[in-house]
Structure formats: structure tokens, C-alpha cells
N, C-alpha and C positions, 0 to 999 in steps of 0.2 A: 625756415625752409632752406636758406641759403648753409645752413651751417649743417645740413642734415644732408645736402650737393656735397658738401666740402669733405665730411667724413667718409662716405660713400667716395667720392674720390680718391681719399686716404688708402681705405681700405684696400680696394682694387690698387692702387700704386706698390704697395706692400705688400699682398698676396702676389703679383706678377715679377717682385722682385723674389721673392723666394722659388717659386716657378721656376727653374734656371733649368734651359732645354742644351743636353747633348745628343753626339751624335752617334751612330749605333751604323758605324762604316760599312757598306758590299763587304762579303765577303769574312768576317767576322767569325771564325769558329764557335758554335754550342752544341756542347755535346751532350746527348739526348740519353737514357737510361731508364731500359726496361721495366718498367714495374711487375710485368706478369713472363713465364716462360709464353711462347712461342712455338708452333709446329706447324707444318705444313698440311695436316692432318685437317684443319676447319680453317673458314674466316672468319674468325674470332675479333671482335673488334682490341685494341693495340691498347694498349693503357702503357703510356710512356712521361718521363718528367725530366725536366732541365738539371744535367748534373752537377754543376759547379754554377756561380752567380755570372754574371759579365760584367766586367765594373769597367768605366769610363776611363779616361787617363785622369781626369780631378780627382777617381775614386768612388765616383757616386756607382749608384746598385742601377743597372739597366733594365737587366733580364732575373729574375730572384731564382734562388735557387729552386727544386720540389715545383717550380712552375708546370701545368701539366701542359703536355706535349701532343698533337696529333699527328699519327702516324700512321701510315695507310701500309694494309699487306695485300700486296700483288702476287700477280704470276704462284698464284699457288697452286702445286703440282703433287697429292699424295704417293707416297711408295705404292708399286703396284708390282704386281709380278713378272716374272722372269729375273726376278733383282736387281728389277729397277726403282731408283733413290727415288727420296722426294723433294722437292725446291719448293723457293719463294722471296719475295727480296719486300723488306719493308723498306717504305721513302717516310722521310722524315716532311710533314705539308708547313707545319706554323705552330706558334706556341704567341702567349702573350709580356710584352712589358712591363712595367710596373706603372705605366701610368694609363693602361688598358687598351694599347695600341695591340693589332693583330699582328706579328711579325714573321713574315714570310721568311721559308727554311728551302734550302735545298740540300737533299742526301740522301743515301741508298745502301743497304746492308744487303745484299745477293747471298743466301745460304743454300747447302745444297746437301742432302744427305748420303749415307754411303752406301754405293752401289756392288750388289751383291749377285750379280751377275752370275759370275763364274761359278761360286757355291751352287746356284739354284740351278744353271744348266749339268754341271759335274750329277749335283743328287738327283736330275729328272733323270739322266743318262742310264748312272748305276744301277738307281736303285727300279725305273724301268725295266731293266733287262732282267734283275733279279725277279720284280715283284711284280712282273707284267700284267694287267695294265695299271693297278693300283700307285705303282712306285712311279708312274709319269707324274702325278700329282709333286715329287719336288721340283716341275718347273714354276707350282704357286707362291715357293719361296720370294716372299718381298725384299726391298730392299727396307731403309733407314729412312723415317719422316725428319726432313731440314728441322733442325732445331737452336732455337735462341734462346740461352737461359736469362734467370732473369737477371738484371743487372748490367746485362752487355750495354755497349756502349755503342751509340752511333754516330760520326759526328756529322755536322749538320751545317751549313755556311748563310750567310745570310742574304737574302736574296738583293737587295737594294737598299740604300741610303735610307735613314729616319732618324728625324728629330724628335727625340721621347724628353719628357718633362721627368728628370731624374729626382729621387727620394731621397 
């Protein structure tokens, strides 16, 4: 019994020395990478993933690369008429560690689409006058739904201090 204490002892001393915990400073850039396009057109849920690793000052792997990323879309506003754009800003919420920790992100991409204003009142005008009253229809001219292709980058800072058991 006593020697079956002692290994069990071992064991645990020996696992907790490889265990070797750093730290993953405030503040910390990761920058986060699209997986799907992006429009202001739906809320679409976000499929985004960590795009480069974060490695430690020893070197060790914090955050692993293709880590998936959550990412929330806000403020979504479709193109509408009179040629007006459309917006929306994804924030970057958390992604995980490599030793399963949650790791709080702050960041924000504000996109905004292009406004087409001037065309659509110029064509209500013209083509009004011309094609009375059919040709008021180009004040239905829209603008441009905000768009993020996919791959863009967001970057993303760390929210607070943690001590992750690095691989």
C-alpha cells in the first residue's frame, strides 16, 4: 500500500512538472480570420478562426492556430432605398487556449457599404419627368450591403491576464 502512496505520489510530482503554466499578458493581439463572406443582408451566425498561433516568450503554443473563434454581428443595417448603404460591425467575444481555457477577446470591424444616394435621386428625377409617374420608381435604387470577404482579418486584444498550462 505504502508503495502504491509513493508511485501515485511520483506520478502526480511528474505530470505537474511538465504542466509548466504561462502567461497570456492584457492586451495581447490575435487576429481573428474569416472563415465565411459576410453581409449585412442577414444575421448570419460568424464562423471565424485564430490566424496565426500565439506562442509564449519560452516559445510554447498558447492559442493554436484554425482555433475557432466567436464572433458576434451587430448593428446590421440592409441597403435600402433612396441609395442608401448598408452596415454592421462584427466584435470579436472569445476563442479557446490550448489547454481549454475560455479566452476573452476584445475587437470590432465597423463595415459600411456604398452609398448610392445621388444615382438613385438624379434617376427618380430624370427619368420621373420623362416617364411620369413610372420613372419615380428610380428613387427604389438601393445602395451596397456592407461586405467582409472571407479571410479578412480582425484583430482582437486580450481581455485580461491568464495563466494557461502551455503544450
Amino acid at each position: 500500500m505504502k508503495k502504491l502512496v509513493a508511485l501515485l505520489m511520483m506520478l502526480i510530482v511528474c505530470f505537474s512538472l511538465n504542466a509548466q503554466t504561462q502567461t497570456l499578458a492584457k492586451g495581447t493581439i490575435v487576429n481573428v480570420k474569416l472563415a465565411t463572406k459576410e453581409t449585412s443582408k442577414n444575421m448570419s451566425k460568424v464562423k471565424a478562426k485564430v490566424a496565426a498561433p500565439i506562442i509564449s516568450a519560452k516559445g510554447d503554443t498558447l492559442i493554436a492556430a484554425e482555433t475557432p473563434v466567436i464572433v458576434q454581428k451587430e448593428n446590421c443595417n440592409k441597403a435600402r432605398g433612396m441609395g442608401r448603404e448598408g452596415s454592421m460591425t462584427l466584435r470579436v467575444i472569445s476563442t479557446t487556449a490550448v489547454d481549454g481555457q475560455m479566452v476573452n477577446l476584445d475587437g470590432k470591424l465597423d463595415l459600411v457599404g456604398q452609398n448610392r444616394r445621388g444615382g438613385a435621386i438624379a434617376c427618380g428625377v430624370v427619368f420621373g419627368i420623362i416617364f411620369c409617374p413610372i420613372g419615380f420608381l428610380g428613387f427604389c435604387h438601393k445602395g451596397t450591403q456592407a461586405t467582409a470577404k472571407r479571410g479578412t482579418i480582425i484583430p482582437g486584444t486580450v481581455v485580461n491576464d491568464m495563466n494557461i498550462s502551455a503544450k
